[in-house]
C-alpha positions in Angstrom: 131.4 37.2 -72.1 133.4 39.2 -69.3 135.0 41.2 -72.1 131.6 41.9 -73.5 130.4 43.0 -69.9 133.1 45.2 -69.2 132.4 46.7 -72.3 128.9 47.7 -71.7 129.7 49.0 -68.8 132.4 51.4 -69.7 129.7 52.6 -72.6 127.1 52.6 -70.6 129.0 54.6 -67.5 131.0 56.4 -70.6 127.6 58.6 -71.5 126.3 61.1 -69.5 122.6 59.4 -69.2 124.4 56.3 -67.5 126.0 58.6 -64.8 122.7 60.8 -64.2 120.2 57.8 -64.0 122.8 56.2 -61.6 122.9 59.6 -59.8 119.1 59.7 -59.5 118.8 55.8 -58.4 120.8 56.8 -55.9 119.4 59.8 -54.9 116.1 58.4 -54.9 117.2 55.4 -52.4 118.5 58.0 -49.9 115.2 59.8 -49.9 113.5 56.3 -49.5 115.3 55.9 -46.5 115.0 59.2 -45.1 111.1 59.0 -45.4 111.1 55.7 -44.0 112.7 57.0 -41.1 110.7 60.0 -40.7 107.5 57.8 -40.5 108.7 55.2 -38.2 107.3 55.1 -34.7 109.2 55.4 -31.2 108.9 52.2 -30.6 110.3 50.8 -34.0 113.3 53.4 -33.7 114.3 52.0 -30.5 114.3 48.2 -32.2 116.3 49.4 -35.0 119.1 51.1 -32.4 118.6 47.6 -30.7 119.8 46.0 -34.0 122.6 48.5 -34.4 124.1 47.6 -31.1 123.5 43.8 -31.6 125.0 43.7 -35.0 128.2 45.9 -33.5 128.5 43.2 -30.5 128.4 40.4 -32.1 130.9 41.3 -35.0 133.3 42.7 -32.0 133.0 38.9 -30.6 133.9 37.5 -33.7 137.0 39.6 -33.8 138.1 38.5 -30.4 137.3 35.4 -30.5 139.1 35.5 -33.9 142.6 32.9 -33.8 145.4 35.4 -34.7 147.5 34.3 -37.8 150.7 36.3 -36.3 153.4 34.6 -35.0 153.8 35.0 -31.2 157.4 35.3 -29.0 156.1 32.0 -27.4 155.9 30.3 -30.3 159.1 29.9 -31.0 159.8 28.6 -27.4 157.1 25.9 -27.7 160.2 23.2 -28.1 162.7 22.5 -26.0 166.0 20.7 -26.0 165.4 17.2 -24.3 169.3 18.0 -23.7 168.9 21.9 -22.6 170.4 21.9 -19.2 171.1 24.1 -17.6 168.2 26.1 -18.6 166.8 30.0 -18.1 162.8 29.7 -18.6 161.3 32.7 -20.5 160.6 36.1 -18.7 163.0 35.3 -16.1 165.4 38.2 -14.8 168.2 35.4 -15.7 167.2 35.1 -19.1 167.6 38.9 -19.8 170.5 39.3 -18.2 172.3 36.6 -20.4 170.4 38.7 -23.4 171.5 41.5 -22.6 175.5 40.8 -22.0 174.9 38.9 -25.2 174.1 42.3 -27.0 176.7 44.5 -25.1 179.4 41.5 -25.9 178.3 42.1 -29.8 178.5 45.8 -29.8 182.6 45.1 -28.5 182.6 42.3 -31.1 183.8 39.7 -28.6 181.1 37.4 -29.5 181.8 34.1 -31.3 178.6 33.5 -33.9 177.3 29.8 -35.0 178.1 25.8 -33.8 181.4 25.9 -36.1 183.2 29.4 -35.7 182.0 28.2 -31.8 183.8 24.8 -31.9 186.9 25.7 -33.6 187.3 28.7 -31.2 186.9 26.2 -28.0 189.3 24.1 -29.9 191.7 26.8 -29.9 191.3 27.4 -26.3 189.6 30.6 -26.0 187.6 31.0 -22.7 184.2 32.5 -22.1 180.9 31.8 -21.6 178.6 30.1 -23.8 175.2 30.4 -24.8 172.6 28.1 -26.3 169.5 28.5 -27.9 166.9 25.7 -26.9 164.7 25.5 -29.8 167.5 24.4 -31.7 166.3 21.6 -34.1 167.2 18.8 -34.5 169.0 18.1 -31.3 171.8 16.3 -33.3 173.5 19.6 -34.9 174.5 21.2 -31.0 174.2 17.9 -29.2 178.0 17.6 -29.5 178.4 20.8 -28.2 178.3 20.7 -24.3 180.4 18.5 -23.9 183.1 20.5 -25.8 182.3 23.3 -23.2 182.5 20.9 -20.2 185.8 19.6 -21.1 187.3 23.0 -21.0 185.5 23.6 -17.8 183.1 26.6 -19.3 180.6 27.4 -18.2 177.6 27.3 -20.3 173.4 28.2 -20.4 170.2 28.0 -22.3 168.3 30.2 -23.3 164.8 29.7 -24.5 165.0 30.8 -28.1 167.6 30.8 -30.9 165.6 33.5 -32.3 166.0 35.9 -29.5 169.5 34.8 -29.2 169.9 36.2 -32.9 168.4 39.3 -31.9 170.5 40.0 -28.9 173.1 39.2 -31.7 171.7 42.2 -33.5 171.0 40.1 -36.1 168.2 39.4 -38.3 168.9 35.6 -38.3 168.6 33.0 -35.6 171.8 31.5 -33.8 172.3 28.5 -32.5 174.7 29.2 -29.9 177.3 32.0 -28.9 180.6 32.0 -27.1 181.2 35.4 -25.3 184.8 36.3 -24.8 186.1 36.9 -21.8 188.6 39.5 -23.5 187.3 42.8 -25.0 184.3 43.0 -22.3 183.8 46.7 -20.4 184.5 46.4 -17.0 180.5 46.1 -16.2 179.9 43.8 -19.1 182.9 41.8 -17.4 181.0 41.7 -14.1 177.6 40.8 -14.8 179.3 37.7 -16.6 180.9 36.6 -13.7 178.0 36.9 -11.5 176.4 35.0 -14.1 178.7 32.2 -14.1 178.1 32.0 -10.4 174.4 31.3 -11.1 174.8 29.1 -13.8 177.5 26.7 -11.7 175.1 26.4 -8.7 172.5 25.9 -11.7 174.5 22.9 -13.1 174.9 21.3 -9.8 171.3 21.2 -9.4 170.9 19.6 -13.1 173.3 17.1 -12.8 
């Protein structure tokens, strides 16, 4: 039956009367409405703008009111670690900072990527500072972590999202955690992580 239909109406559109009686349908509904118009009162053009702006503020409402189907930065910062301390809230100057020696770290490539390359390189006794992302789940994959950090006596802090974390990576991918290396830092990237350490010390105190 659709076949059939489609048919008829590429014949029907195909010949020259289809298009002109089409044309003059609409034509003619035009001039309806322009007549219409022309013979309305005052009174009934001033309830027909009424309408107009009605119609416009209620469909702007709607929009607003609307939920958006786009992923927001907070919702990816809507878990946290039950074991993510010390921690750096969102929006904080702390939390920036770490963000942003993350990036300048990984643009000198002294930046260790992911829970295993992480581990083996503590193993190994390389220093620096580490980095966690809170929204890591489940807890169990970094939960053994820490500890590796504390034992070394590095310092280490939390940021709110792994995601972020992978973008201050320069990465399209999220990251778990990341060690920055004390070597291969520029002399300003090399301060700003010691002033950080300072923070996060006083921060662990607090914690524990």
């Amino acid at each position: 039956i659709n076949a059939a239909f489609f048919f008829f109406l590429f014949f029907f559109f195909s010949r020259s009367s289809g298009v002109s009686f089409c044309r003059r349908f609409l034509v003619l509904r035009v001039d309806l409405m322009g007549e219409k118009r022309k013979n309305e009162t005052p009174e009934e053009r001033e309830e027909r703008k009424k309408k107009r702006k009605m119609e416009k503020a209620s469909t702007s409402s709607v929009a607003e009111t609307a939920p958006s189907t786009a992923a927001s930065p907070t919702d990816e910062v809507l878990f946290v670690s039950p074991i993510a301390a010390p921690f750096s809230p969102p929006g904080e100057k702390l939390t920036k900072k770490i963000l942003q020696l993350v990036n300048e770290a990984q643009k000198t490539k002294s930046v260790i990527l992911g829970i295993k390359n992480v581990t083996r390189a503590i193993g190994k006794g390389t220093k620096g500072l580490g980095v966690f992302g809170a929204n890591v789940a489940p807890v169990e994959v970094v939960a053994h972590v820490p500890a590796l950090f504390e034992d070394k006596h590095l310092s280490y802090i939390w940021v709110p999202s792994r995601q972020e974390l992978g973008l201050a990576c320069m990465l399209k991918r999220s990251v778990a955690v990341v060690l920055i290396k004390e070597e291969g830092l520029s002399d300003a990237a090399s301060l700003n992580c010691e002033k950080i350490k300072k923070v996060i010390k006083e921060m662990h105190k607090q914690a524990f």
